[in-house]
C-alpha positions, -999 to +999 in steps of 0.1 A: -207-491+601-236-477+622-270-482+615-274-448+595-252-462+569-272-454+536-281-417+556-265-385+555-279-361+579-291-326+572-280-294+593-312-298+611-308-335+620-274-328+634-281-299+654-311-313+667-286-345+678-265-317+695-289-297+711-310-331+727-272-346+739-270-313+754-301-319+775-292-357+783-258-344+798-279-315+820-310-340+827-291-357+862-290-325+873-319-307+892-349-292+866-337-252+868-299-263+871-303-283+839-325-257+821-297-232+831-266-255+818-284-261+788-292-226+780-257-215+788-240-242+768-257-230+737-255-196+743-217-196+744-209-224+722-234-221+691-232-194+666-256-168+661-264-188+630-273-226+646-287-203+673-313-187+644-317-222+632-323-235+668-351-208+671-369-218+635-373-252+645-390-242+678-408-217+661-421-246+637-427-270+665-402-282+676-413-317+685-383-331+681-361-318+707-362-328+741-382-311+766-353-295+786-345-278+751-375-262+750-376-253+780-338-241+782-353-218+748-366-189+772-330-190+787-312-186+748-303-154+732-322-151+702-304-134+672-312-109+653-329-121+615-303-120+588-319-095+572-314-071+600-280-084+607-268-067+573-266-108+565-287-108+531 
């Protein structure tokens, strides 16, 4: 069993884990190639909903998502709140 055994991780956790592989993967490549591939990747395969989530956590920080995440955030299509979304 892995080292996590006891831990079950949140929403958060996990897509914080996703989004910082994302940026391992693009981090061989040159800086605005990898900010690029990142944004991309995450533009077409999260939903509007880890996208909102994505956004929250930057909004709030962020710290724990690698740089090229942050950087890739300019690049990410931001979606609309869920109130405005007819989503409440």
């Amino acid at each position: 069993m892995s080292h996590d055994e006891g831990h079950i991780m949140s929403t958060s956790e996990k897509l914080v884990r996703m989004a910082n592989q994302i940026a391992a993967f693009f981090h061989s490549k040159p800086r605005e190639e990898g900010i690029a591939g990142v944004a991309e990747h995450i533009n077409k395969f999260w939903e509007p909903r880890m996208r909102r989530q994505l956004f929250e956590m930057l909004d709030n920080g962020g710290e724990v998502f690698n740089e090229l995440v942050v950087a890739a955030s300019a690049r990410i299509k931001r979606p609309a709140a869920p109130e405005a979304a007819g989503l409440v």
